[in-house]
C-alpha positions as CSV (number, residue, x, y, z in Angstrom):
1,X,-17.7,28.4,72.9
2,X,-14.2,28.8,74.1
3,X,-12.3,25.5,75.9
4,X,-12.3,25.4,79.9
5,X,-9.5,26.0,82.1
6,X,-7.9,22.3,84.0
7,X,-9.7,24.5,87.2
8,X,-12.4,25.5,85.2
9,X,-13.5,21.9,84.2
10,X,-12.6,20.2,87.8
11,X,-14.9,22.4,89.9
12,X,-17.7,21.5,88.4
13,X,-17.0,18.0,88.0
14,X,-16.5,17.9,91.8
15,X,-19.6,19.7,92.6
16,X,-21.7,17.1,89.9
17,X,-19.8,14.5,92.2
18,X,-20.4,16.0,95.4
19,X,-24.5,16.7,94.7
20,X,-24.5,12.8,93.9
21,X,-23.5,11.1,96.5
22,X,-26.4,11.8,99.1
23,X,-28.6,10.3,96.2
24,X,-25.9,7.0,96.2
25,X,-25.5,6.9,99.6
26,X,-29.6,6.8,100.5
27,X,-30.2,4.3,97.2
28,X,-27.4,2.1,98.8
29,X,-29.1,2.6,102.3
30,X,-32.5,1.8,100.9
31,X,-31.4,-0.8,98.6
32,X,-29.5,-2.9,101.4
33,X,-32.7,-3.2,103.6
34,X,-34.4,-4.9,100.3
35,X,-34.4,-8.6,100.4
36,X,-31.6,-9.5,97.5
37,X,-31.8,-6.2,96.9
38,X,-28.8,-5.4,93.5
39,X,-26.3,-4.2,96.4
40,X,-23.3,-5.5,94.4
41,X,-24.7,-3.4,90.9
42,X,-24.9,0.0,93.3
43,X,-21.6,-0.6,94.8
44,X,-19.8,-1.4,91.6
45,X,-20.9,-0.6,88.7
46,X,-23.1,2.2,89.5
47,X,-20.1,4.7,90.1
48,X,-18.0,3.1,87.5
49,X,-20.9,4.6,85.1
50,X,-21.2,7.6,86.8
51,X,-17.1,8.0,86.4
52,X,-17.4,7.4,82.9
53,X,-20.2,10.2,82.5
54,X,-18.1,12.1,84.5
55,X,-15.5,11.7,82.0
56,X,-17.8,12.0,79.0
57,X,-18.7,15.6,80.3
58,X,-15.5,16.7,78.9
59,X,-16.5,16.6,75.7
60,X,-19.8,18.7,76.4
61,X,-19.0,21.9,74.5
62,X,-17.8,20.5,71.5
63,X,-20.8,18.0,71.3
64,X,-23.8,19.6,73.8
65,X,-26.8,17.6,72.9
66,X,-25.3,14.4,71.8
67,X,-23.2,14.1,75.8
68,X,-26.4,15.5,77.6
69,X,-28.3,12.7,76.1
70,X,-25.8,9.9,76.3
71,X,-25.1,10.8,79.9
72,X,-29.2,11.5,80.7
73,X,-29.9,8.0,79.1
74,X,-26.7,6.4,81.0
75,X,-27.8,7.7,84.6
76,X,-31.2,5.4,84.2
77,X,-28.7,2.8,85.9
78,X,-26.4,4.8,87.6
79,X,-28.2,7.1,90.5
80,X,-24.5,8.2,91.0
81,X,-24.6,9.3,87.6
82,X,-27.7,12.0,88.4
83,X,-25.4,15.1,89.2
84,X,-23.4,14.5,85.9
85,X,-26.6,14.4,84.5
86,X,-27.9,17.6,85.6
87,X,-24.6,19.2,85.0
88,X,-25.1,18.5,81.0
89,X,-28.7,19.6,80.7
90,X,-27.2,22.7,82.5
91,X,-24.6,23.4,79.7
92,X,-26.8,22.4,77.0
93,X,-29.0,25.3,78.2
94,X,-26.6,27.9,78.3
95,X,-27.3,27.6,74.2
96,X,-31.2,28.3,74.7
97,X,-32.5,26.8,72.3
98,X,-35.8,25.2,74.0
99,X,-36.0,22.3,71.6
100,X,-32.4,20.7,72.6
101,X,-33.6,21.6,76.5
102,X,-37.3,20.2,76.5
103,X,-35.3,17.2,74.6
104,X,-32.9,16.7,77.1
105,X,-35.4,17.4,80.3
106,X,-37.3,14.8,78.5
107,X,-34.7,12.1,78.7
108,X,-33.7,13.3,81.9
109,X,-37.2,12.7,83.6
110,X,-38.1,9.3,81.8
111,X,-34.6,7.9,82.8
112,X,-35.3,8.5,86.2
113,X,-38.8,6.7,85.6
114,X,-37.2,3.8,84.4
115,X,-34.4,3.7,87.4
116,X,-37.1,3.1,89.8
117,X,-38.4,0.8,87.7
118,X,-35.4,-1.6,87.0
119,X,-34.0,-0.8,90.6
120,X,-37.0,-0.9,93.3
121,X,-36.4,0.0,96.4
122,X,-38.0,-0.3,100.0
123,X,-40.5,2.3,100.5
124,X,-40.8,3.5,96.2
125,X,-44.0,1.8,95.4
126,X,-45.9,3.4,98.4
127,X,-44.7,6.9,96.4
128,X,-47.0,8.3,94.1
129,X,-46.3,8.3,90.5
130,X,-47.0,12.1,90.0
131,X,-44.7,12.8,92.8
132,X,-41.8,10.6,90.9
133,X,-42.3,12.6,88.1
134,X,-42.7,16.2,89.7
135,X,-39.4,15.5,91.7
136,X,-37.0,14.9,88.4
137,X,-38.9,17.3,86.4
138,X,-38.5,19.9,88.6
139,X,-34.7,19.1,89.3
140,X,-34.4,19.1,85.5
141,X,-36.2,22.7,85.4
142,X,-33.8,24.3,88.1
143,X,-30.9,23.0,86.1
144,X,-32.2,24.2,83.1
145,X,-33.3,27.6,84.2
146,X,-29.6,27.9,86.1
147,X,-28.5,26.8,82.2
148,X,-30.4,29.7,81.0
149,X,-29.4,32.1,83.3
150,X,-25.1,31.3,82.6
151,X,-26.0,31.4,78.9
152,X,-27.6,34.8,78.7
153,X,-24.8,36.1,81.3
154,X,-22.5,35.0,78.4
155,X,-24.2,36.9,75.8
156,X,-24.4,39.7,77.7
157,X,-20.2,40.3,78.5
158,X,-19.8,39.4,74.8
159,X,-21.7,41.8,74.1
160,X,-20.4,44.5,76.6
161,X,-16.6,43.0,75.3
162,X,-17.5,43.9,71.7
163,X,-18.5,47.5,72.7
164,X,-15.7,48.1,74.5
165,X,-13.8,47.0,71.6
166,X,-15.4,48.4,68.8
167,X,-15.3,51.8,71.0
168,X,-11.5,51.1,71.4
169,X,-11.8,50.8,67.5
170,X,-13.2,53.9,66.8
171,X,-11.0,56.1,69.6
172,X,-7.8,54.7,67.5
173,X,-9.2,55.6,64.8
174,X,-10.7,58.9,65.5
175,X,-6.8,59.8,67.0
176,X,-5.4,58.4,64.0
177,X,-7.9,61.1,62.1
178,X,-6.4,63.7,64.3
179,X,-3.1,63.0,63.9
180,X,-3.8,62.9,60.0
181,X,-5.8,66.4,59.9
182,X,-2.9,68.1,62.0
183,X,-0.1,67.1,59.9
184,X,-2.3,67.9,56.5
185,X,-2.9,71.6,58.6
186,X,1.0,71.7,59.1
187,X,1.7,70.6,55.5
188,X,-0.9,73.6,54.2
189,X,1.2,75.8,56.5
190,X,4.2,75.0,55.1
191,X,3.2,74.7,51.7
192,X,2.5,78.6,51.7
193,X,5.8,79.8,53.7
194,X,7.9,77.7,51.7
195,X,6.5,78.3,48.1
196,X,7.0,82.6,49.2
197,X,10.2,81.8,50.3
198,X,11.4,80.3,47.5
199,X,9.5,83.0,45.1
200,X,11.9,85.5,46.6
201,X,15.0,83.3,46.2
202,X,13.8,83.6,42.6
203,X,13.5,87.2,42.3
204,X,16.7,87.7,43.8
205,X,18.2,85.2,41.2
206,X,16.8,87.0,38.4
207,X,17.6,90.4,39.5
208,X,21.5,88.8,39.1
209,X,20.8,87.5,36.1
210,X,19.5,91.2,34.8
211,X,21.4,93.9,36.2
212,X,25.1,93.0,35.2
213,X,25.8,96.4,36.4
214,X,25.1,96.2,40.0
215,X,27.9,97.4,42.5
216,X,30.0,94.6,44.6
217,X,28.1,95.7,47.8
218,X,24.3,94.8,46.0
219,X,25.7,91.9,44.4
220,X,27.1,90.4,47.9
221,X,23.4,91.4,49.1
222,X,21.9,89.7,47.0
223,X,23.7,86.5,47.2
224,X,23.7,86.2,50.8
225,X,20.0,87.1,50.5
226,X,19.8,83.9,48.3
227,X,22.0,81.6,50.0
228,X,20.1,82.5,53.5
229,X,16.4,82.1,51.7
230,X,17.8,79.0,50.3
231,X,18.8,77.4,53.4
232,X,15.7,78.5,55.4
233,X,13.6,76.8,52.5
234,X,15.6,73.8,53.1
235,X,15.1,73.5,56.9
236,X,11.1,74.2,56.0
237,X,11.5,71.6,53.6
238,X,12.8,68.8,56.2
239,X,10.0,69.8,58.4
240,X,7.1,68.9,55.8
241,X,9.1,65.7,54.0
242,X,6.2,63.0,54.4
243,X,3.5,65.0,54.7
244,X,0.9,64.9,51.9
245,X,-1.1,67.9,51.2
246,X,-5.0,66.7,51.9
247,X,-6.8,69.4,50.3
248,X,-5.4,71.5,48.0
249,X,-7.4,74.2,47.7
250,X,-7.1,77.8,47.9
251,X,-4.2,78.7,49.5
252,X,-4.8,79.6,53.2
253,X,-3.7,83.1,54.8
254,X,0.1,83.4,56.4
255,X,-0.1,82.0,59.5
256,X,0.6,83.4,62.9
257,X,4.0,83.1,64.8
258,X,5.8,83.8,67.7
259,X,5.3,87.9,66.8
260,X,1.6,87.6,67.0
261,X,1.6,85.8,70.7
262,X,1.3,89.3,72.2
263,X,-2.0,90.1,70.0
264,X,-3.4,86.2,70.7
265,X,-2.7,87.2,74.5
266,X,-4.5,90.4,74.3
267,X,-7.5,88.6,72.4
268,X,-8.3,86.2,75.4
269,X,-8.0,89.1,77.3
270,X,-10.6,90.6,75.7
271,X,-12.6,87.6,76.1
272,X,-12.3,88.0,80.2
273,X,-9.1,85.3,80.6
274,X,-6.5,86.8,83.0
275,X,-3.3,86.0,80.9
276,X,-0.3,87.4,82.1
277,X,3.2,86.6,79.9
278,X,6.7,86.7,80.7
279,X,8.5,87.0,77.2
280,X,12.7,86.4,77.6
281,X,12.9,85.7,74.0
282,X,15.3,88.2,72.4
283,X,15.6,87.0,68.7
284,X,13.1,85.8,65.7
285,X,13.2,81.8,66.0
286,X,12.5,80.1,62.5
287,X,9.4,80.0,60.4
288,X,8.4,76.8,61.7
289,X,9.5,77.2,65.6
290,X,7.6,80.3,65.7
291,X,4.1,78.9,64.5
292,X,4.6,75.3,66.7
293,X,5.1,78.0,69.5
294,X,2.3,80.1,68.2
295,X,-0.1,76.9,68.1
296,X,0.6,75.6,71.7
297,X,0.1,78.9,73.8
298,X,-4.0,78.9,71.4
299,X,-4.1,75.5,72.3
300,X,-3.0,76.0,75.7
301,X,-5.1,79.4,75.9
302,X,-8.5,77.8,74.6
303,X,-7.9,74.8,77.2
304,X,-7.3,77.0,80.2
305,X,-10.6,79.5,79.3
306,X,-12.8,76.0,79.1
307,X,-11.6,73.8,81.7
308,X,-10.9,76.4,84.3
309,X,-13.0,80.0,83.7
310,X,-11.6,82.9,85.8
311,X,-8.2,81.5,86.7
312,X,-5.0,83.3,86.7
313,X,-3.1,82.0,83.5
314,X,0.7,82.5,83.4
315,X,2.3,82.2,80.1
316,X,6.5,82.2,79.8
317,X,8.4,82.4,76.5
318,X,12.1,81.7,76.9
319,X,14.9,80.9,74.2
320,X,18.0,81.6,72.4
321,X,19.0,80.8,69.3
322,X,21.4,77.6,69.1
323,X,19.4,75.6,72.3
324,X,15.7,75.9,72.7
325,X,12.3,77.6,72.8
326,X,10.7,76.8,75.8
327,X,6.9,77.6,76.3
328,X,5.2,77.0,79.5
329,X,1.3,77.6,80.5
330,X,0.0,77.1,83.5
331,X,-3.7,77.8,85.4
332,X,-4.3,77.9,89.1
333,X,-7.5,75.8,90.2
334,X,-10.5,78.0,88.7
335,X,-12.7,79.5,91.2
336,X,-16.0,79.5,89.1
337,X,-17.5,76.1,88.9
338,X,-19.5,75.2,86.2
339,X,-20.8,72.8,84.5
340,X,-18.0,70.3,82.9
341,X,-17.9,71.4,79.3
342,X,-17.7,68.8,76.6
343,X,-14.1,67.7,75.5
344,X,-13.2,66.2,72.2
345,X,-9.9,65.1,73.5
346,X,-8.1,65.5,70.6
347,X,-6.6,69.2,70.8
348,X,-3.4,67.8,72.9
349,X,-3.1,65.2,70.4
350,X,-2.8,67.1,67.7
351,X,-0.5,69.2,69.4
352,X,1.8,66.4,70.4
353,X,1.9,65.3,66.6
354,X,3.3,69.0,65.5
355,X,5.7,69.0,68.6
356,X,6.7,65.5,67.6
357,X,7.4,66.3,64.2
358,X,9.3,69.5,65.2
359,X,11.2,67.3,67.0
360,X,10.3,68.9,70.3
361,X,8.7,67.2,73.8
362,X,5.7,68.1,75.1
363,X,4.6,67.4,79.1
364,X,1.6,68.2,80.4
365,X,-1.0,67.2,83.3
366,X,-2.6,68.7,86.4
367,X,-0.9,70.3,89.5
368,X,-1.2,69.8,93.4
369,X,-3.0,73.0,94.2
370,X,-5.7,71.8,91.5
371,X,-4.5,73.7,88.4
372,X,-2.8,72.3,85.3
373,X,0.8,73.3,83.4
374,X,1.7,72.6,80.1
375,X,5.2,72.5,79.2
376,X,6.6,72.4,75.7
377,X,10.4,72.5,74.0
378,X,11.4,73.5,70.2
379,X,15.0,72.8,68.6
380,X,16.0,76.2,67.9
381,X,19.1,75.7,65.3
382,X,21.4,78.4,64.5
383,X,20.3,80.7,61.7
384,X,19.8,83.9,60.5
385,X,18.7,85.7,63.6
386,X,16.6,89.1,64.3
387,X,15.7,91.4,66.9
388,X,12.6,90.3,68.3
389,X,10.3,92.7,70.2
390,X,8.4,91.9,74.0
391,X,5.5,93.4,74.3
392,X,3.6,91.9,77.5
């Protein structure tokens, strides 16, 4: 068991004190109205042994049955001396194990038969003997059961402590799982953009290497052709540096970007989701920029249609090349209320690992009127730039 606190340990100390002195007091009483009655052993020695149990309880959690006996046996001549007892059979019983309890009860009650024995005072032999027996023993069984009681109260918030940590466990490790799947995902995307833009670096190499007779005007064609595939593989190839390729399997499909948010707009649409976009964007952001955008107005989309069914959904695109590519989504409150769907909590966290690798920020949280807005911003370096069509 863990040490006690300087406060921890005083309290009850004081309250083993405190629940002993009516017992001194009314032995000294009773004693002093007995013809050379031991009033020098009560007033002395009696709380000097009682101190030193007192004292000895300090030592209870590292040795619990050997104290609660030493200090049950020691209050046979020390009535001051009871509460200290009582306070050890109490900690010994927080262990619950009944042998070390019915031990220490044991000692408990026959200590207190010998007390009255080697101490007689006026009015103790007119008492029965069952009651002197039914009064310790029943002390000794509220203490015990009080014992019991702190003991499985401890097992039970150690208990509840290890859920909560083991669940704390399993949530860090279930994110870290997240985190891991959506940078494999972004290395699979990659893989496939980068390995067909390098293919066509290739081609264009070997259609040099071939046609010797090419005019000046293809020839310059061709080499800015390279030298532009060759610096867009190398800005796709900063983007995936770290990232380990989980599954390589077949390779996946081309995936969407920033020209196919009009069609994923339309889809939820379809679905019944009143999306309505703003698109400012007036020129192709890179391979990379385009998909992270892509991925956070689905993400964005798919929350808004589960956590707020029939609200108004406003999507904005803005951007230039040189600056940044700023996406915002935002729901008003939804007016259908249903039941609350189940979450896996993860779909954000992905997203902030793909944003965070993009080197972009990401913000996102609820709104006054009840709604929610997510805001995101991409780098958008300078590079070879095209006309990019809005379609709304």
């Amino acid at each position: 068991m863990p040490r006690l606190g300087v406060w921890q340990q005083t309290w009850r100390l004081v309250v083993a004190a405190v629940v002993s002195l009516p017992i001194w007091l009314t032995t000294l009483a009773l004693a002093r109205k007995e013809p050379g009655g031991p009033d020098a052993w009560i007033l002395v020695a009696d709380p000097l042994i009682a101190l030193g149990c007192l004292t000895v309880l300090l030592w209870r959690r590292r040795w619990p049955l050997t104290v609660a006996l030493a200090v049950a046996v020691a209050s046979t001549a020390s009535a001051f001396a009871t509460g200290a007892a009582l306070l050890a059979l109490c900690s010994v019983s927080t262990r619950r194990r009944p042998v070390e309890i019915g031990a220490v009860a044991l000692a408990y009650v026959i200590a207190s038969q010998v007390a009255v024995g080697m101490f007689p005072v006026q009015g103790s032999a007119d008492v029965q003997w069952w009651v002197q027996v039914v009064v310790p023993a029943l002390t000794a069984g509220i203490a015990a059961a009080a014992g019991m009681a702190v003991g499985a109260r401890r097992v039970e918030v150690r208990s509840l402590r290890e859920r909560a940590e083991s669940a704390e466990r399993e949530q860090s490790a279930r994110a870290a799982q997240a985190r891991a799947l959506e940078r494999n995902r972004i290395a699979r995307e990659m893989h496939d953009v980068l390995a067909h833009r390098i293919s066509l670096v290739a081609m264009q190499a070997g259609v040099l290497d071939h046609r010797r007779d090419l005019p000046p005007e293809e020839n310059r064609v061709l080499v800015r052709g390279i030298a532009e595939g060759s610096h867009q593989a190398l800005e796709e190839l900063r983007e995936v540096l770290g990232v380990l390729r989980a599954d390589p399997g077949r390779p996946e499909p081309p995936q969407p970007s920033l020209d196919r948010i009009p069609d994923l707009v339309a889809d939820a649409r379809t679905s019944g989701l009143d999306v309505r976009l703003t698109d400012t964007v007036t020129a192709t952001p890179p391979g990379g920029v385009g998909r992270t955008c892509y991925r956070i107005v689905q993400e964005a989309l798919t929350n808004a249609a589960k956590h707020a069914p029939g609200a108004v959904v406003h999507v904005t695109l803005d951007g230039s090349e040189g600056g940044t590519l700023d996406i915002g989504v935002r729901n008003g409150p939804a007016p259908l209320r249903t039941a609350r769907p189940p979450a896996s909590g993860f779909g954000l966290l992905g997203l902030g690992e793909r944003i965070t690798l993009a080197g972009g920020e990401l913000d996102h949280g609820p709104t006054s009127e009840g709604g929610y807005v997510l805001t995101a911003r991409l780098p958008w370096p300078d590079g070879p730039a095209h006309s990019h069509e809005t379609s709304a």
